[in-house]
C-alpha positions in Angstrom: 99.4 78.7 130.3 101.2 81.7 128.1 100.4 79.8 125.3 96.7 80.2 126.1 97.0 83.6 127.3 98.6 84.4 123.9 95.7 82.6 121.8 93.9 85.9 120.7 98.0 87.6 119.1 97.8 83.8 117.4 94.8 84.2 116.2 95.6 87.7 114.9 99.3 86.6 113.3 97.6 83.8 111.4 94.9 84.5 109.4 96.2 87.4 107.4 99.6 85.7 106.9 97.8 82.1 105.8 94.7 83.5 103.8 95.5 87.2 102.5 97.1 85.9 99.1 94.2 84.2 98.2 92.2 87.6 98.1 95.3 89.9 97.7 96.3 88.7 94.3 95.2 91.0 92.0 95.4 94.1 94.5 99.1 94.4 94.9 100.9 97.0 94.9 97.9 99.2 94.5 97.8 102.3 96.9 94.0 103.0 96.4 93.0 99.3 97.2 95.4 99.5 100.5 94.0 102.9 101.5 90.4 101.5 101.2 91.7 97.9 103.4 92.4 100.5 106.1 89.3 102.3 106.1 87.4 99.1 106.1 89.5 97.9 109.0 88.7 100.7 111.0 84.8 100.8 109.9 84.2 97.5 109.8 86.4 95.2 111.3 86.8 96.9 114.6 83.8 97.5 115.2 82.8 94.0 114.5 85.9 92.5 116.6 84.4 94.8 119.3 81.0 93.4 119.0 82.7 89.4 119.4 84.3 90.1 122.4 81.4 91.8 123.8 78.8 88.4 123.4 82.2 86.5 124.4 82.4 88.5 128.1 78.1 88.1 128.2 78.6 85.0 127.2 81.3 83.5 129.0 81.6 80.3 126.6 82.1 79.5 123.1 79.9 80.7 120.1 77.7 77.1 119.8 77.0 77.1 123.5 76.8 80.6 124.7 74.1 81.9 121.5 71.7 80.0 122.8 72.2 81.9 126.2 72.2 85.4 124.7 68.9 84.7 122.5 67.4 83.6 126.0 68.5 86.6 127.6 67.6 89.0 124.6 64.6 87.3 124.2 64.9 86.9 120.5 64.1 84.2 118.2 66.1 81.5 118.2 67.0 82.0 114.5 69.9 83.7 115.6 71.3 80.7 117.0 72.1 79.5 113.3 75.6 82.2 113.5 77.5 79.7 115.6 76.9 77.5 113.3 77.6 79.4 110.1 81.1 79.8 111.9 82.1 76.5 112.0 81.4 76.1 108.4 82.9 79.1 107.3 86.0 77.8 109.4 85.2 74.6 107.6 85.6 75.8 104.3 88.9 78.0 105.6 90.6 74.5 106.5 89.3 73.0 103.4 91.1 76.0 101.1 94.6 75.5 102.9 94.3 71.8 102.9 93.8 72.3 98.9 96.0 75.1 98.4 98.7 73.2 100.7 98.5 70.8 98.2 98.7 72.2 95.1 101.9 73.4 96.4 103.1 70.1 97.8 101.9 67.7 94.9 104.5 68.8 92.1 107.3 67.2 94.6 105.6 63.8 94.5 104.0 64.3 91.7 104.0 60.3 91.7 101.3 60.6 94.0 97.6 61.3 92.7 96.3 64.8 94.0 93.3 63.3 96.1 96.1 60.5 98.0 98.3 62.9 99.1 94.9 65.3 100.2 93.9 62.2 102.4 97.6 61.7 103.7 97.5 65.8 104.3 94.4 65.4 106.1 95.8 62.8 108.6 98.7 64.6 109.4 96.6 67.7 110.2 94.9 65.4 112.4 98.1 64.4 114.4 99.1 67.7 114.1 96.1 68.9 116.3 96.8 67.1 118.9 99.7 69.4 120.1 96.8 72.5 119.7 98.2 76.1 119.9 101.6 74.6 118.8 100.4 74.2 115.5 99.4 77.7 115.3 102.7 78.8 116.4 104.5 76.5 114.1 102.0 78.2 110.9 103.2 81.6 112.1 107.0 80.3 111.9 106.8 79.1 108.7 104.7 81.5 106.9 107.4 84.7 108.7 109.8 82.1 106.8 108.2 82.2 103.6 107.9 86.2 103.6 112.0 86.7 104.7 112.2 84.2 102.4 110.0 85.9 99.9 112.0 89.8 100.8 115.3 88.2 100.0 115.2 86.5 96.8 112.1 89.1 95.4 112.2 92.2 97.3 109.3 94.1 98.2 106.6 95.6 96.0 106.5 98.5 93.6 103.1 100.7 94.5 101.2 102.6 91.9 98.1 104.5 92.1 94.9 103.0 90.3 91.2 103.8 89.7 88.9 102.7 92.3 85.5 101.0 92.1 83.1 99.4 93.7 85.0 96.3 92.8 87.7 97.3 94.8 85.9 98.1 97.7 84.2 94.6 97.5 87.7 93.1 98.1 88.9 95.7 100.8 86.1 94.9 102.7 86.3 91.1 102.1 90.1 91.1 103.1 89.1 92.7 105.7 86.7 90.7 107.3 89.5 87.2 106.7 91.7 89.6 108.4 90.0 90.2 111.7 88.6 86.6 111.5 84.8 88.4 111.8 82.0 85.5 111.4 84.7 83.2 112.5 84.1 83.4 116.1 87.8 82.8 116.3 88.0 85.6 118.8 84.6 84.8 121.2 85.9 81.7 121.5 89.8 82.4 122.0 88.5 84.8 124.3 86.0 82.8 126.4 88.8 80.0 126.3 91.6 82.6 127.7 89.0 84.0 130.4 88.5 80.0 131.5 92.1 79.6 131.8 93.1 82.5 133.7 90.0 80.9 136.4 87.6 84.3 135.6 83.9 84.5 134.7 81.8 86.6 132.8 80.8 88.9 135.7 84.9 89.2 136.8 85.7 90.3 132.6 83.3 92.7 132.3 84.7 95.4 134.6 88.0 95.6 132.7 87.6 97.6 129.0 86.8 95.5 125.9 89.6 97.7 124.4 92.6 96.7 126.6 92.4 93.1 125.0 90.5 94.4 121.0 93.3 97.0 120.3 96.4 95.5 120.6 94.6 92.3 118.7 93.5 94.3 116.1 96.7 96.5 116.0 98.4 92.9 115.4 96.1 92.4 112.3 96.7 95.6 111.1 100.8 94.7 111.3 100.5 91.6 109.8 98.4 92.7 106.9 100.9 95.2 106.3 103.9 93.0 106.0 102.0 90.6 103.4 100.9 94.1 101.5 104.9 95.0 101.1 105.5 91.7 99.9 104.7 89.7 96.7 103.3 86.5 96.3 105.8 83.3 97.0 108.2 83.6 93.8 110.3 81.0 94.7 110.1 77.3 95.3 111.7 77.4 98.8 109.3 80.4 99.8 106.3 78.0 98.5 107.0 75.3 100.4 107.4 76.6 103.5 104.0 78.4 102.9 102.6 75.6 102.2 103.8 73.8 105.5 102.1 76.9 107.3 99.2 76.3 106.3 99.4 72.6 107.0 99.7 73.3 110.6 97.3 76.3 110.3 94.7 74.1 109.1 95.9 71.7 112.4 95.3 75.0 114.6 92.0 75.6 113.1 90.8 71.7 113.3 91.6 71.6 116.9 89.2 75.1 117.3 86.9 73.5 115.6 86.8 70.0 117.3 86.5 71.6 120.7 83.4 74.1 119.5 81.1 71.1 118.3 82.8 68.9 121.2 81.4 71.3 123.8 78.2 71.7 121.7 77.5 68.2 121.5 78.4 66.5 124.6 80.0 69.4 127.3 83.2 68.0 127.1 86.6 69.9 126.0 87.8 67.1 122.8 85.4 64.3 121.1 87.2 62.4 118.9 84.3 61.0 116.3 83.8 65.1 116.2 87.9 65.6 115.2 86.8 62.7 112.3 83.9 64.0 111.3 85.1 67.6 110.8 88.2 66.0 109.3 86.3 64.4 106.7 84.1 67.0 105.6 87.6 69.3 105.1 88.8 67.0 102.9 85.3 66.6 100.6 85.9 70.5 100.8 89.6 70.6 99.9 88.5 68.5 96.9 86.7 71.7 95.4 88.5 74.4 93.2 90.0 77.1 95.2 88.5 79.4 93.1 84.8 78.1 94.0 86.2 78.1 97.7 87.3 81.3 97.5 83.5 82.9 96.3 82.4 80.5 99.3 84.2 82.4 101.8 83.6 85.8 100.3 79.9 84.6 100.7 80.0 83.5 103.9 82.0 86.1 105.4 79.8 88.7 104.2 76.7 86.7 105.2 78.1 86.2 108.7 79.3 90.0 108.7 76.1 91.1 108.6 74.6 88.5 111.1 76.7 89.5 113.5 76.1 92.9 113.0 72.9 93.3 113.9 72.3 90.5 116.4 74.9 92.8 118.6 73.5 96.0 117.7 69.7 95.3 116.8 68.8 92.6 118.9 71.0 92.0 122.2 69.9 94.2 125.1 71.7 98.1 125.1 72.6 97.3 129.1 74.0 94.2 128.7 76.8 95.1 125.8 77.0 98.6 127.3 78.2 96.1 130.5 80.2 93.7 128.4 82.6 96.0 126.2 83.0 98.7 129.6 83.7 101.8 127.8 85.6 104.1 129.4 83.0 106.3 128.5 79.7 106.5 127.1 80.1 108.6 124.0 82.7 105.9 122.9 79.8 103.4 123.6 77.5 105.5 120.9 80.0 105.4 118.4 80.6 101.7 118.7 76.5 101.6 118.7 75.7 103.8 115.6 79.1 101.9 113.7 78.1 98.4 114.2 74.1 99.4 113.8 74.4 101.5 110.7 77.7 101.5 109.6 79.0 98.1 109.0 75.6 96.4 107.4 75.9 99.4 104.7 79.8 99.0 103.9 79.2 95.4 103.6 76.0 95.1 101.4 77.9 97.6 99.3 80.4 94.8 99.4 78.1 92.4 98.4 76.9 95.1 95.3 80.5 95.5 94.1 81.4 91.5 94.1 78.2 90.5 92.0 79.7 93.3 89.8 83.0 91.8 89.8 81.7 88.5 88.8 79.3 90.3 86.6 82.9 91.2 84.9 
């Protein structure tokens, strides 16, 4: 039970200390870059965490099964359906890239072992490994804090200099961003939904407590954690690479078992399917078989994509009354702000993200 009531601080440990490196690399130490990670945290990722948790309490299930209720309600084409399932793949190709860059890490120490053998034998240990569920995520957040004392001790922390800003640079803010709240994942909807099924309370019960008591601490969280990998460098030491690479071994566990009991539900309205865990397992590994660098433009894509999906199916086509009744507002000039934010707001910041990363691989 406080395992599952402590799902959403899990979700919001994990993903920035697992995935930030992959997009932090060429950022650090930069003051500009960090200064525009916050902005886009405040203009884009809460607003966008916000609008999750608000089709999670209309809702009251998990993205696959509850977007066909909100298009029904909405009355909207079922088109928009297709964002639950653009968050399984993008969660998909997440898995994939810490199954791969587990492994790159890992393969130099049996180095006797071909790269795409010890991938499989990765791939069935996450397997195991989702069978104890939120344990695994725990475990991921134990050894990547590891890696970062770890990382403080034997490197220190990070020498910041100011540096010209671009476009570029606002791409990656935004992009870091979006990995760090876990927006397009419906990581949160569903950790959410899952935590109000646990605690026995329905959609009509959540609604009359504030979408903020449970968004703000979550995204203060995020905000934390992203700090503490933007004071650190990358792993420079084997010890601090390994144990990295063990957390995402179990993150990738974490994220299987999320995944598993979406298309479970989805498929046949039951909590675990086990041809589903083997199925999703399979298609990780075809994906950890892909360049991280190629996975990484994948995600970017996606994230953006599923940014602006989610965007303006909450703010363009789901029903003023019933968000205004979801996210509970303490009052309703905080209601317009969150309106005009996730309506305007965050569909500009990110197709100026999507301007500034063709740039960059215009570059």
């Amino acid at each position: 039970m406080p395992f599952n009531r402590l799902q959403p601080i899990l979700i919001a440990s994990l993903l920035p200390l697992l995935v930030f490196t992959w997009f932090s690399r060429d950022y650090i130490g930069q003051i500009d870059f960090w200064l525009l990670w916050l902005v886009a945290m405040t203009l884009v990722g809460l607003p966008l965490v916000f609008a999750e948790i608000g089709l999670a309490h209309r809702s009251g299930t998990s993205p696959l099964v509850g977007l066909p209720i909100l298009t029904r309600e909405a009355d909207v084409s079922t088109v928009w359906r297709g964002f639950g399932w653009l968050t399984i793949v993008l969660l998909l190709a997440v898995v994939g890239h810490l199954l791969a860059s587990s492994g790159e890490i890992i393969h130099p120490l049996v180095s006797n072992i071909a790269l795409p053998a010890l991938l499989a034998i990765m791939v069935l240990i996450v397997i195991g490994l989702s069978f104890i569920k939120h344990l695994a995520g725990w475990l991921a957040v134990g050894f990547a804090v590891a890696a970062l004392v770890v990382n403080v001790m034997q490197g220190g922390f990070v020498a910041w200099q100011m540096t010209a800003t671009s476009l570029t640079e606002w791409a990656g803010a935004v992009v870091l961003a979006l990995v760090c709240v876990g927006a397009g994942t419906g990581l949160y909807w569903h950790a959410r939904t899952h935590q109000m099924l646990t605690m026995n309370t329905t959609a009509t019960d959540q609604v009359r407590e504030s979408a903020s008591r449970y968004v703000l601490p979550v995204w203060s969280f995020q905000l934390l954690a992203g700090a503490l990998i933007a004071i650190t460098l990358s792993p420079n030491s084997a010890m601090a690479a390994v144990l990295n690479g063990l957390a995402m071994l179990a993150g990738a566990a974490y994220l299987l078992h999320i995944l598993t009991h979406q298309v479970s539900l989805r498929w046949q309205q039951q909590q675990f399917n086990f041809l589903a865990l083997v199925v999703l397992a399979v298609l990780s590994l075809a994906l950890a078989m892909v360049p991280t660098a190629w996975l990484n433009q994948l995600i970017i894509v996606i994230s953006l994509v599923t940014a602006v999906w989610l965007a303006v199916f909450a703010g363009w086509q789901m029903k003023i009354s019933h968000l205004r009744k979801s996210l509970n507002f303490s009052s309703e000039g905080l209601y317009n702000l969150w309106r005009i934010a996730v309506r305007i707001i965050v569909p500009l910041a990110v197709i100026l993200a999507m301007v500034g990363w063709v740039l960059g691989l215009a570059k």
